[in-house]
C-alpha positions as CSV (number, residue, x, y, z in Angstrom):
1,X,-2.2,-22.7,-21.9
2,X,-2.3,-18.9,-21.3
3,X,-3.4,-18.2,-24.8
4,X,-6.2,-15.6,-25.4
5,X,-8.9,-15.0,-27.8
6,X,-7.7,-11.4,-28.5
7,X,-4.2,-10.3,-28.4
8,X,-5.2,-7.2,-26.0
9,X,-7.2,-9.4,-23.7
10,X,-4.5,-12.0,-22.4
11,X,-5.7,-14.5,-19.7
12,X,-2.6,-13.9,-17.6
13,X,-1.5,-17.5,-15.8
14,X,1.8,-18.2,-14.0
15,X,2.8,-21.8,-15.5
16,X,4.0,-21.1,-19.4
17,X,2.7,-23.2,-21.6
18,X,5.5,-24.9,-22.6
19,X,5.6,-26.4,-18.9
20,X,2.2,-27.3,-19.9
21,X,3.3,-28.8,-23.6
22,X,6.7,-30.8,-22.1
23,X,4.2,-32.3,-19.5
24,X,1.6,-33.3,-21.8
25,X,4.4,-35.1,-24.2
26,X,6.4,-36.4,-21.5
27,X,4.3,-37.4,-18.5
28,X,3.1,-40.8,-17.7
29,X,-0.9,-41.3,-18.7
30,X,-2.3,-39.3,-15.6
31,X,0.3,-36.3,-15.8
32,X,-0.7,-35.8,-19.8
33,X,-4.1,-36.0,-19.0
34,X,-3.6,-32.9,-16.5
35,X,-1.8,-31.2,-18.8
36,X,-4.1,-31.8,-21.6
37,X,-7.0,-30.7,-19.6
38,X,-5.2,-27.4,-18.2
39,X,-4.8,-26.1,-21.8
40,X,-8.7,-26.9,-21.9
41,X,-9.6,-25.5,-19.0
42,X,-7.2,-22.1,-19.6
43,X,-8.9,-22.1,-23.3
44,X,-12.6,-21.9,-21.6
45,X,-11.0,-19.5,-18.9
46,X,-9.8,-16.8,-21.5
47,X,-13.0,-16.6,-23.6
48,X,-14.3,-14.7,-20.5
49,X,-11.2,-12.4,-20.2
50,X,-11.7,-11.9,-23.7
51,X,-15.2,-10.0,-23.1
52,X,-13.5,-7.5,-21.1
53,X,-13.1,-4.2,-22.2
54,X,-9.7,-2.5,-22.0
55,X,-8.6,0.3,-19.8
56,X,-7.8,3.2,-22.1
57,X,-3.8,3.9,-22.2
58,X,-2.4,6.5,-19.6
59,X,-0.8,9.3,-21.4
60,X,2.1,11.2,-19.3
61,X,0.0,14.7,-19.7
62,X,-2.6,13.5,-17.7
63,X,-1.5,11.1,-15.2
64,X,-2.8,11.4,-11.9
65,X,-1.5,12.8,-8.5
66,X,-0.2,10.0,-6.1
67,X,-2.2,8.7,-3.9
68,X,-2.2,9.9,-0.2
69,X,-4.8,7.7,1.4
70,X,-5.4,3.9,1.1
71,X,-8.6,2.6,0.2
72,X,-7.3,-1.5,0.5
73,X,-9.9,-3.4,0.1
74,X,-9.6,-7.3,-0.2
75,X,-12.7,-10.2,-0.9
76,X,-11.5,-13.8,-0.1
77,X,-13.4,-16.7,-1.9
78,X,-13.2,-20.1,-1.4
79,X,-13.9,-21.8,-5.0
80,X,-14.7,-25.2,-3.3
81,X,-12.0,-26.8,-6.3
82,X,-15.1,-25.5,-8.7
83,X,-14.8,-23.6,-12.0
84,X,-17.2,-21.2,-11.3
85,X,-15.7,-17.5,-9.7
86,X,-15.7,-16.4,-7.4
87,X,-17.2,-18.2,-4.9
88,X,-18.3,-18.4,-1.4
89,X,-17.2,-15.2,0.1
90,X,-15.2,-16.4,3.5
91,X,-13.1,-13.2,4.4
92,X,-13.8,-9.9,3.7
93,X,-11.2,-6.3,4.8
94,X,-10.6,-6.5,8.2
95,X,-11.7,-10.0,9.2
96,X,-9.5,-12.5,11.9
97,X,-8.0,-15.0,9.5
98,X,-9.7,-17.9,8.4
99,X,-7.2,-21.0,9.4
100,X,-7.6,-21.8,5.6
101,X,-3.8,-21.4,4.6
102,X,-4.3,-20.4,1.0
103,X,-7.1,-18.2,1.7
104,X,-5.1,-16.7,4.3
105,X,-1.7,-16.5,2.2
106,X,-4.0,-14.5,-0.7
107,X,-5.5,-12.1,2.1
108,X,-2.1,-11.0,3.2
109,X,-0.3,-11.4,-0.3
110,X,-3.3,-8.8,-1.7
111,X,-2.4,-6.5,1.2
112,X,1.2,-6.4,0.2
113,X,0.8,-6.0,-3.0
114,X,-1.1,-3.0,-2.7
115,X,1.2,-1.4,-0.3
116,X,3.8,-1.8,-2.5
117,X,1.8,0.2,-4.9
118,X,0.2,2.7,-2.3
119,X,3.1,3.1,-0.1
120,X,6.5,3.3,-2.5
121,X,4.5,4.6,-5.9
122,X,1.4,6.8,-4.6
123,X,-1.1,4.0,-6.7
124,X,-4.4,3.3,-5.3
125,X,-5.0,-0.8,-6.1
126,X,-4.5,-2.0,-9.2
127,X,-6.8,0.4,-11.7
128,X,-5.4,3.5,-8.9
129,X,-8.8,4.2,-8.2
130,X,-9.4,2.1,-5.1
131,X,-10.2,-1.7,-6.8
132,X,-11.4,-4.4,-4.6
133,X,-9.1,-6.9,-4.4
134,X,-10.8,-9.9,-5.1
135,X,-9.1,-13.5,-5.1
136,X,-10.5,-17.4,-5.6
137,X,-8.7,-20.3,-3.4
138,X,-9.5,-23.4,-3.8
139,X,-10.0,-22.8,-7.8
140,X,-10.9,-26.4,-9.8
141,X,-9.4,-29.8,-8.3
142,X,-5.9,-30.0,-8.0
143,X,-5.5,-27.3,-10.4
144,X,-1.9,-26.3,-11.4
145,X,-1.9,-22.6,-11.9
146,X,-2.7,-19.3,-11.4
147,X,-4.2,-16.8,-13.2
148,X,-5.6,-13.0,-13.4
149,X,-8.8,-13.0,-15.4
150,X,-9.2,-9.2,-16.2
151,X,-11.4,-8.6,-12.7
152,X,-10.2,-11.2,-10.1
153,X,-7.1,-13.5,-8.8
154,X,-8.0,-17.2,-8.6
155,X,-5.5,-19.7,-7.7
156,X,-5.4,-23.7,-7.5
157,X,-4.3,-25.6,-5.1
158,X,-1.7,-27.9,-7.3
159,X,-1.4,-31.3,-7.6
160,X,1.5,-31.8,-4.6
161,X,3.6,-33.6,-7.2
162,X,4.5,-31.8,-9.9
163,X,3.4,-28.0,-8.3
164,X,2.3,-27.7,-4.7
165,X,1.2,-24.6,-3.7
166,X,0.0,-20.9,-6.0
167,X,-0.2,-18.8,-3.0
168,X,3.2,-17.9,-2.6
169,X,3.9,-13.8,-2.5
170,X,6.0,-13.3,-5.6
171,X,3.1,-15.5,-7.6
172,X,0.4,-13.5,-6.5
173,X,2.5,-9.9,-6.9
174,X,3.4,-11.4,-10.4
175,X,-0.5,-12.1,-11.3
176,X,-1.5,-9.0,-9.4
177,X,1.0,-6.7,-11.3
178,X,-0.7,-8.1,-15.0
179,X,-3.3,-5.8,-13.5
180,X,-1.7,-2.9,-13.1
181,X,-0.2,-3.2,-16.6
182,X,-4.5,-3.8,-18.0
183,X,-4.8,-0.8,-15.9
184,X,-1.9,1.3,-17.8
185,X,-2.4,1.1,-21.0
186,X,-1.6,-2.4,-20.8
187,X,1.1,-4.1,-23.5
188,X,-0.4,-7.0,-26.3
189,X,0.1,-10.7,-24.9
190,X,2.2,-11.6,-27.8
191,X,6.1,-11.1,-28.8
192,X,8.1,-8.5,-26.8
193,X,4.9,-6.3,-25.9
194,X,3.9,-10.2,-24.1
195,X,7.1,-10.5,-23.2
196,X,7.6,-6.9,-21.4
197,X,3.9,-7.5,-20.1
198,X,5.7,-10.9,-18.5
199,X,8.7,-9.4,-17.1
200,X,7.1,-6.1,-15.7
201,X,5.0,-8.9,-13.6
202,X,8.4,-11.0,-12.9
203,X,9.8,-7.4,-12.0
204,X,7.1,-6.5,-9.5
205,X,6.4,-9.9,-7.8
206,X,10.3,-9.8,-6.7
207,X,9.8,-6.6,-5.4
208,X,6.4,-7.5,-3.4
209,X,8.4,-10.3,-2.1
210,X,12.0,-8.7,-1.7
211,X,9.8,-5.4,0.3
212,X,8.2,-7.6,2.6
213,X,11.5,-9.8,3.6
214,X,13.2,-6.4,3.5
215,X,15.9,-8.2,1.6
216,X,18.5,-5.5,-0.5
217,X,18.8,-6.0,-4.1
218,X,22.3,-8.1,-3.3
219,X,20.7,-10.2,-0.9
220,X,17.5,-11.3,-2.6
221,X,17.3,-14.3,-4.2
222,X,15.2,-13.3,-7.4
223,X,13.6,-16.2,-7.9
224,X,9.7,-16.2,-9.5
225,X,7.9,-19.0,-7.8
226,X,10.4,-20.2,-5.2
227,X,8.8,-23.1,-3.6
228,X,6.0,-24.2,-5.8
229,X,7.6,-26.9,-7.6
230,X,6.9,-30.6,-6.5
231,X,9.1,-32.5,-3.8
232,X,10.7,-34.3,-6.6
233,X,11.1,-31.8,-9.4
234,X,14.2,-30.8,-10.0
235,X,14.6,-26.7,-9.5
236,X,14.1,-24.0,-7.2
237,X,11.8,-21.7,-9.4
238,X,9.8,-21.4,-12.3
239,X,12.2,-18.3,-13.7
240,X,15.3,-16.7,-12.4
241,X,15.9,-13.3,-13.0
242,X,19.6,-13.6,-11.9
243,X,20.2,-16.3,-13.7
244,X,17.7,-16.9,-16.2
245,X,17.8,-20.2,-17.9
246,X,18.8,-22.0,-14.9
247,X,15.3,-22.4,-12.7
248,X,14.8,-25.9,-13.1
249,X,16.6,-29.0,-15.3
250,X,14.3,-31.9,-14.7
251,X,13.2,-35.1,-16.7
252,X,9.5,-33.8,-16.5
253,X,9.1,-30.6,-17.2
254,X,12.2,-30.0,-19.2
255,X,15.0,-27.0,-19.0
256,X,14.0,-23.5,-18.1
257,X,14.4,-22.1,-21.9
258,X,14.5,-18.6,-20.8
259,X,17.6,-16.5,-22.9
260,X,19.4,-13.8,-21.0
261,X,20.8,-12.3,-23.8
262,X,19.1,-10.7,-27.2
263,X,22.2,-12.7,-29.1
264,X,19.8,-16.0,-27.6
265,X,16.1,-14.5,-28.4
266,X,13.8,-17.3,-28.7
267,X,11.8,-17.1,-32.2
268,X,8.5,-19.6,-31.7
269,X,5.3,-19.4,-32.5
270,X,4.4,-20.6,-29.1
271,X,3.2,-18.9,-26.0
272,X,2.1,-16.2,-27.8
273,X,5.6,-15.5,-29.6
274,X,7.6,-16.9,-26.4
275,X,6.1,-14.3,-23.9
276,X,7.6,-16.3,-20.8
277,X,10.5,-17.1,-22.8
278,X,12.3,-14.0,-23.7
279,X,10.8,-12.3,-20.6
280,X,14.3,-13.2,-19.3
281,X,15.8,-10.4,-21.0
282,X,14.6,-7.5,-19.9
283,X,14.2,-9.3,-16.6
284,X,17.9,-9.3,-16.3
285,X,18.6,-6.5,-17.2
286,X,16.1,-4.8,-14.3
287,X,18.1,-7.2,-12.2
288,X,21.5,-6.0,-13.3
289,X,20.4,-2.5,-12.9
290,X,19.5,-3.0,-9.3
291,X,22.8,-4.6,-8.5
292,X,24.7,-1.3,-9.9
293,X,22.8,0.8,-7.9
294,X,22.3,-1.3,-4.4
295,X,20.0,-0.5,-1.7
296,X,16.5,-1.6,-2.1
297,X,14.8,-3.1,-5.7
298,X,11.3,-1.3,-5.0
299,X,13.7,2.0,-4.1
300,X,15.2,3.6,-7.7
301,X,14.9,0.7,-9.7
302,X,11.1,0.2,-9.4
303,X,10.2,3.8,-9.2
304,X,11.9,4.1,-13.4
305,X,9.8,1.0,-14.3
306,X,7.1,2.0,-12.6
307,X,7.1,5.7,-14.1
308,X,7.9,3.8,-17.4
309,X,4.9,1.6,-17.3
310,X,2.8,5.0,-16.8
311,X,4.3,6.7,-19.3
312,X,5.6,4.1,-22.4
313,X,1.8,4.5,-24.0
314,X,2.7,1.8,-26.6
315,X,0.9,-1.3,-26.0
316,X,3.5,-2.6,-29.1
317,X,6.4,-1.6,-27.1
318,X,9.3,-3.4,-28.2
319,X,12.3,-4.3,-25.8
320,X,14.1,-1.1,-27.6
321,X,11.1,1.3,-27.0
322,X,10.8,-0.2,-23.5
323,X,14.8,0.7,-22.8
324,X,14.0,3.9,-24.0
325,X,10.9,4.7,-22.0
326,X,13.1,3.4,-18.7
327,X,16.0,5.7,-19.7
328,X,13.7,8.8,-20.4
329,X,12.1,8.1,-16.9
330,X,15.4,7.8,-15.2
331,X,16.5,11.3,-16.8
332,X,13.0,12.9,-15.4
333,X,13.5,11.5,-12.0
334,X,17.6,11.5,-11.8
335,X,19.2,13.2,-14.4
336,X,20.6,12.6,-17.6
337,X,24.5,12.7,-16.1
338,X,23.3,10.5,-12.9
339,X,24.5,7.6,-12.0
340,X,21.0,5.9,-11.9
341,X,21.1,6.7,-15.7
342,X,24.4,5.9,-16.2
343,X,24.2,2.5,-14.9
344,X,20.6,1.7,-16.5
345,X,22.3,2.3,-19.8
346,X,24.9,-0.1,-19.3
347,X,22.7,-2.9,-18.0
348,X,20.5,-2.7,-21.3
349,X,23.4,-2.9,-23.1
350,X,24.9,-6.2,-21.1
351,X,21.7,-7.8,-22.1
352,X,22.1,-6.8,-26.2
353,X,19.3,-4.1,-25.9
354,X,20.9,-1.2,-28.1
355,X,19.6,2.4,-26.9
């Protein structure tokens, strides 16, 4: 359950935990006890997230030049299914691949994060000072998530029935991404700060995904997760930005809950205030955005998010201030009268966001 001991010092995980609550209520003896010890195990795992300190907020006066040369750097561990991070060290920048598929996925998924970053927003790693990329296969036994813990990526290797796989490239640009919002200023883990620290993650794991396919915003699929769901679950994904609420109808783990609409906000006192929940929203709106514009996500589209992520300096932000921040950063980079700004406008609104 990725709960946190602070409410500026999340333990970011991909599976929400009320995957994790459905399972442990609905599963047969074996599946509860999974999901009952993942909520441990997540527990233990943000008491040390909680001990880190956080990055001070970015103001607009005195953010930095882009970047012009790369320093990638990437450390591959193999967690031998143990708690303890990171690891034995088995491929470092610039080494053959190991034949180990996860630890291979994470290697390349790290390098296109970061030129995603580097290459399209002038940011060096995740803290744009030239981080080493550091990532854990092989995390715990047949552990069903994946998480960024403040330093490092770790990911499990699932159980292969109800999630089979964590190192798939929107996954790891999603958990990746959490770090770039630590590194921002960063947003509080809980109601639509969480939930805008959730989406900006959805957001930028598409695009790490949709860059490398060098898929067009009308042509991508915009699922988070495609492919990690167990042969017999019923879904494609654990969230749909197209389409949100609509990822996955099974007798397991439930209906994706996710609104796409403020007229269908989620109010709970779980997952932090519903932080994967009403991520939806501003996730389709970004998505709607991108289909009035066309051409490339990571083109227009991701350049006002990412500006606004540099720039909000509200770790409260609500979904308001957020469509605010996005607006403002559209009129610096496009105009007030342009049709970037035009069409952002309307796609808040189509989602209930008033600006």
């Amino acid at each position: 359950m990725c709960r946190h001991h602070h409410v500026r010092d999340p333990i970011c995980c991909i599976i929400p935990p009320h995957m994790l609550e459905v399972l442990a209520m609905r599963g047969d003896k074996k599946i509860r006890s999974m999901a009952q010890s993942l909520l441990v195990q997540n527990a233990e795992v943000r008491e040390v997230r909680a001990e880190m300190p956080l990055a001070p907020s970015a103001l607009a006066a005195t953010l930095p030049a882009p970047a012009t040369k790369s320093h990638l750097k990437r450390e591959i561990y193999d967690g031998g299914r143990k708690a303890t991070l990171p690891g034995k060290l088995i491929r470092k920048e610039g080494q053959p691949p190991t034949g180990d598929k996860n630890a291979d996925e994470a290697y390349d998924g790290a390098g296109e994060v970061y030129d995603l970053y580097f290459k399209e927003f002038g940011r060096d790693s995740l803290d744009n000072a030239g981080l080493t990329l550091k990532a854990t296969v092989h995390h715990r036994l047949r552990f069903n998530n994946a998480f960024w813990n403040g330093t490092q990526m770790a990911y499990g290797d699932g159980d292969g029935q109800i999630f089979r796989t964590f190192t798939e490239l929107s996954v790891i640009g999603h958990e990746m991404s959490h770090g770039v919002v630590q590194f921002s200023g960063g947003l509080v883990y809980r109601g639509e700060s969480g939930a805008l620290n959730e989406s900006f993650a959805d957001v930028f794991g598409s695009l790490t995904l949709q860059r490398k396919a060098g898929q067009s915003a009308s042509v991508a699929h915009w699922l988070v997760g495609k492919g990690i769901l167990g042969p017999n679950i019923k879904g494609v994904a654990l969230r749909s930005m197209k389409a949100p609420g609509t990822a996955y109808d099974d007798a397991l783990l439930g209906k994706d809950p996710q609104p796409y609409h403020m007229d269908f906000f989620v109010q709970t006192t779980g997952d932090n205030g519903g932080v994967h929940i009403n991520s939806g929203i501003p996730n389709h709106a970004f998505y709607l955005y991108c289909q009035y514009l066309g051409g490339n996500a990571w083109g227009k589209p991701g350049k006002v998010w990412y500006d606004a992520i540099q720039k909000i300096n509200n770790a409260q932000a609500t979904f308001n201030d957020w469509a605010l921040q996005t607006v403002d950063s559209s009129i610096a980079l496009f105009g007030a009268g342009s049709t970037e700004t035009l069409m952002l406008r309307r796609a808040w609104k189509l989602v209930g966001v008033s600006i």
